[in-house]
PLY file of the C-alpha trace (Angstrom):
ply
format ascii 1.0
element vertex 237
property float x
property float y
property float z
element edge 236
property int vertex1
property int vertex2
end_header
152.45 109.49 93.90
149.24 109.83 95.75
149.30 109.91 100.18
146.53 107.40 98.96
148.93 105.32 97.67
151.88 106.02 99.70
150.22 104.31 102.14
150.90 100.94 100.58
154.58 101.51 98.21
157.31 100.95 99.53
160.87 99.75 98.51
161.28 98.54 102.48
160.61 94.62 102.71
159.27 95.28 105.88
156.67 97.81 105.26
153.41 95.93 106.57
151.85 95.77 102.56
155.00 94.10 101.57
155.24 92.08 104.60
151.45 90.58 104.77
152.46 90.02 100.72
155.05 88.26 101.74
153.66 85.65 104.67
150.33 84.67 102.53
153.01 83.50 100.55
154.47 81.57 103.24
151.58 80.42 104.98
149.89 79.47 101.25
153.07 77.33 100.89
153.02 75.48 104.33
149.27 74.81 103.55
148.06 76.72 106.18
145.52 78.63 103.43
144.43 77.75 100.32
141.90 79.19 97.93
141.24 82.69 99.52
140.67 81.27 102.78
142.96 82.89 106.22
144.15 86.28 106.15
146.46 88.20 108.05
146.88 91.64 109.86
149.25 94.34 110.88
149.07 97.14 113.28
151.89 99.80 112.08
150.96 102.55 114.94
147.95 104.62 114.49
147.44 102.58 111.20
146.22 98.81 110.80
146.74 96.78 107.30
144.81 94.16 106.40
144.77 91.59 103.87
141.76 91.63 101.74
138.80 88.83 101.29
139.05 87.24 97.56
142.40 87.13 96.99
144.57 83.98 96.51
147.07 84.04 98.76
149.84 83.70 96.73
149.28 86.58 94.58
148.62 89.10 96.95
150.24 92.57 96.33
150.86 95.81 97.82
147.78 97.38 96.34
145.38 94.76 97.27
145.70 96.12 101.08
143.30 97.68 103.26
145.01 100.24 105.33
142.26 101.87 108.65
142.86 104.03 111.41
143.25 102.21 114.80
141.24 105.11 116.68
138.33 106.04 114.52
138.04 102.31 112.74
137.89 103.78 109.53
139.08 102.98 106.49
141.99 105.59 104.43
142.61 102.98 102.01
140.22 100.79 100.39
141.45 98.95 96.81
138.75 99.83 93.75
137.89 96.13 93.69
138.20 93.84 96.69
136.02 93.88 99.80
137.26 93.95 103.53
138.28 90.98 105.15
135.35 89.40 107.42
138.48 88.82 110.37
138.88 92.66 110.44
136.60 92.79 113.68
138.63 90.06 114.71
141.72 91.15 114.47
140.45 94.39 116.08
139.42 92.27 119.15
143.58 91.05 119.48
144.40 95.01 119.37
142.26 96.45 121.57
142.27 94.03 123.87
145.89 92.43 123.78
147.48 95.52 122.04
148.71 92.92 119.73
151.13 93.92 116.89
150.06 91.43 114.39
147.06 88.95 114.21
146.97 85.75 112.11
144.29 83.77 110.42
145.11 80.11 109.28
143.16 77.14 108.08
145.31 74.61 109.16
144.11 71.30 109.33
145.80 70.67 112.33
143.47 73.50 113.92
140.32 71.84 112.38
141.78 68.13 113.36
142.13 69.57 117.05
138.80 71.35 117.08
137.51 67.72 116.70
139.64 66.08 119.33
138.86 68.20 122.03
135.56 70.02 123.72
136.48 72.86 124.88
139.81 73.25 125.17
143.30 72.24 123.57
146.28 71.08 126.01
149.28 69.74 125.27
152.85 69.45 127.95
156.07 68.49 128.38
156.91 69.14 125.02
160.37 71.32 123.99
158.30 73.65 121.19
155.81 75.05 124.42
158.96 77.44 125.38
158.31 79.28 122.17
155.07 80.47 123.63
154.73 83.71 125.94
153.45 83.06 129.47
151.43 86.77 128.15
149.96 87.77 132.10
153.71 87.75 132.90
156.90 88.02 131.95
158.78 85.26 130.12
157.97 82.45 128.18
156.32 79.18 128.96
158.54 76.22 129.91
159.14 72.88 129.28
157.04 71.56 131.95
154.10 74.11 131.89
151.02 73.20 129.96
150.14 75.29 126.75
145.95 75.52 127.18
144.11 76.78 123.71
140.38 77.47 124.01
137.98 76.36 121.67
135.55 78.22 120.37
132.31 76.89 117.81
132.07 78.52 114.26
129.47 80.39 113.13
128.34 80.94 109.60
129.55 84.00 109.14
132.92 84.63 110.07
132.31 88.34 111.49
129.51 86.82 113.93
132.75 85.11 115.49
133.65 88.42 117.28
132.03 88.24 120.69
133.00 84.63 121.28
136.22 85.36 120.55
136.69 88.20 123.05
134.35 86.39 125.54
137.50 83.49 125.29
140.24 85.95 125.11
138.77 87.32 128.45
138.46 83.76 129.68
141.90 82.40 129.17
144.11 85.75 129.72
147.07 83.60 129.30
145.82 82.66 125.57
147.70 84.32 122.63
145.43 82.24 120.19
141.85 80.71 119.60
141.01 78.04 118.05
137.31 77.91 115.70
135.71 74.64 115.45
135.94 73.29 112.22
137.42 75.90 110.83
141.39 77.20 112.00
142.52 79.50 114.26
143.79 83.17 115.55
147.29 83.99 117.06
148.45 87.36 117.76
151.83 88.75 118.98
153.22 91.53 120.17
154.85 92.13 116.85
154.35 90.49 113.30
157.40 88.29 113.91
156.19 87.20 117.18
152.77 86.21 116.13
155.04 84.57 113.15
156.97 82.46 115.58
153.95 81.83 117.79
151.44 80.64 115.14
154.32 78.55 113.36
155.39 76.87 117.50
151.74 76.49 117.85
150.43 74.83 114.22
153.57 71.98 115.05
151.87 71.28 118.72
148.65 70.72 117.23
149.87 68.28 114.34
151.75 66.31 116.79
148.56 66.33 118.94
147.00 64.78 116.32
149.96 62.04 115.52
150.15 61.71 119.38
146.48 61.09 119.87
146.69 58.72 116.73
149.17 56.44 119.26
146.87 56.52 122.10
148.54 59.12 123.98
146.83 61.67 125.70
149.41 65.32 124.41
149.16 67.28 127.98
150.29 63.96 130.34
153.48 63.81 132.52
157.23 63.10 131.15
157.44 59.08 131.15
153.58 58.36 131.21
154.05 57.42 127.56
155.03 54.22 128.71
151.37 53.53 129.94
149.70 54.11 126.68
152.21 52.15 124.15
152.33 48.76 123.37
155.32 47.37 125.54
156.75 45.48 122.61
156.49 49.28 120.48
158.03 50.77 122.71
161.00 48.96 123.35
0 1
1 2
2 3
3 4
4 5
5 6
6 7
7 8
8 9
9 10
10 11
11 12
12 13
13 14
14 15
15 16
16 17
17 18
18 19
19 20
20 21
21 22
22 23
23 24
24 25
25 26
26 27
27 28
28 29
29 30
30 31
31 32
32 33
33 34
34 35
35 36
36 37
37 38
38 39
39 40
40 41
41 42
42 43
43 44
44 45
45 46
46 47
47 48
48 49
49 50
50 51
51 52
52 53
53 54
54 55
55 56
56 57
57 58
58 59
59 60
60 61
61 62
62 63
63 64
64 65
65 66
66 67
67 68
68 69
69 70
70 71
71 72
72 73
73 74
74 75
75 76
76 77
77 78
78 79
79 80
80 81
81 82
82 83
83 84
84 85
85 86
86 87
87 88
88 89
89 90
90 91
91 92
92 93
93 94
94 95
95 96
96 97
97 98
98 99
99 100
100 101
101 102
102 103
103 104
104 105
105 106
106 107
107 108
108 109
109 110
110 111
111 112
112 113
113 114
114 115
115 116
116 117
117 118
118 119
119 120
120 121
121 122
122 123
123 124
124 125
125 126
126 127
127 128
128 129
129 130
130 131
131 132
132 133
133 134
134 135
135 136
136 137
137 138
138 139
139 140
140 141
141 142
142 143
143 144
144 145
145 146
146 147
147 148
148 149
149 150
150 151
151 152
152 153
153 154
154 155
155 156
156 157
157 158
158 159
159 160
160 161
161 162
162 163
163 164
164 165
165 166
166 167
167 168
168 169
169 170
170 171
171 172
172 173
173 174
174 175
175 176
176 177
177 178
178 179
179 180
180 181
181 182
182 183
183 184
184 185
185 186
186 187
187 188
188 189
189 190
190 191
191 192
192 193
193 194
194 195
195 196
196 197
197 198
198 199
199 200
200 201
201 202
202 203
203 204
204 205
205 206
206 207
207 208
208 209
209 210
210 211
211 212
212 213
213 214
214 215
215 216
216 217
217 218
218 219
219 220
220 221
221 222
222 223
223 224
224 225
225 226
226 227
227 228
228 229
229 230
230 231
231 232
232 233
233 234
234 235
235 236
């Protein structure tokens, strides 16, 4: 076997090839992508795999992977036929500026739903599923009373010309471990691949109930009991 392609084999489940493999899978199957759309990345040390662009998700392999070097940006593994993902610069932007472990890419309709709900920003509180979210400029975790805040960025045509935006909103909100695009999905990161797993899967269910709370009239990010101002008296008893 080649170093080339011991890059990407491996008989370890959770070598990053098998593992981005493996949650394109997942994500395909929760609907989150579809088509070739979303992508994911992994930052193994020094090295950073990334799912390629033109690939269904569901079929992804091993040797579909793009594996480049996190200092010089350069590529030591490039498959003969696919071309590199247009998120790469984005998921650069959650390394080298959050020294993320993992970065995620999702189309979820609950993201583009959102994106259309809101202006500039997505808020949601009081809500159990906001402690699986890290407080990220300190220690812990975000409770049940704090107020998960998303910003919103707009999409572009090309998905590379995202980049600056992106960072410009990651230095905005330094409590953000996601972005949402406009009318298009959204970015979460983690400090490992599990974590942005967990995150991205806490933060795709507070967006759809957004949505099915906004459906009812009531505002996602108001106090515990202020329901009761925004349903139908005979509803809600």
């Amino acid at each position: 076997m080649s170093q080339y392609d011991q890059l990407i084999t491996s008989s370890d489940p959770s070598h990053p090839a098998n593992l981005i493999c493996e949650l394109c899978k997942l994500f395909y199957n929760n609907g989150w992508v579809t088509g070739t759309g979303g992508g994911i990345s992994i930052r193994d040390g020094d090295k950073i795999y990334i799912a390629p662009s033109g690939v269904q998700k569901e079929r992804m392999v091993p040797e579909n992977m793009f594996v480049m070097d996190f200092t010089t940006t350069k590529y030591l593994r490039t498959p003969k036929v696919f071309k590199p993902s247009a998120c790469t610069p984005l998921f650069m932007s959650a390394y080298t500026m959050r020294d993320a472990g993992a970065c995620i890419h999702t189309h979820s309709q609950a993201a583009v739903l959102v994106s259309l709900l809101y202006e500039k920003e997505f808020k949601i509180a009081n809500i159990e599923q906001i402690k699986a979210i890290p407080k990220v400029t300190e220690p812990g975790y975000l409770s049940f009373f704090d107020t998960l805040t998303i910003p919103i960025i707009e999409n572009t045509a090309h998905e590379e010309d995202l980049t600056e935006t992106l960072q410009q909103a990651i230095k905005n909100y330094p409590g953000t471990t996601a972005v949402i695009v406009r009318r298009h999905g959204i970015y979460v990161w983690g400090e490992t691949v599990w974590k942005a797993k967990v995150y991205n899967e806490a933060i795709d269910y507070l967006l759809e109930l957004a949505v099915k709370l906004k459906g009812f009239g009531i505002p996602p990010h108001i106090g515990v009991g202020e329901e009761k101002n925004y349903v139908d008296p005979k509803i809600y008893n």
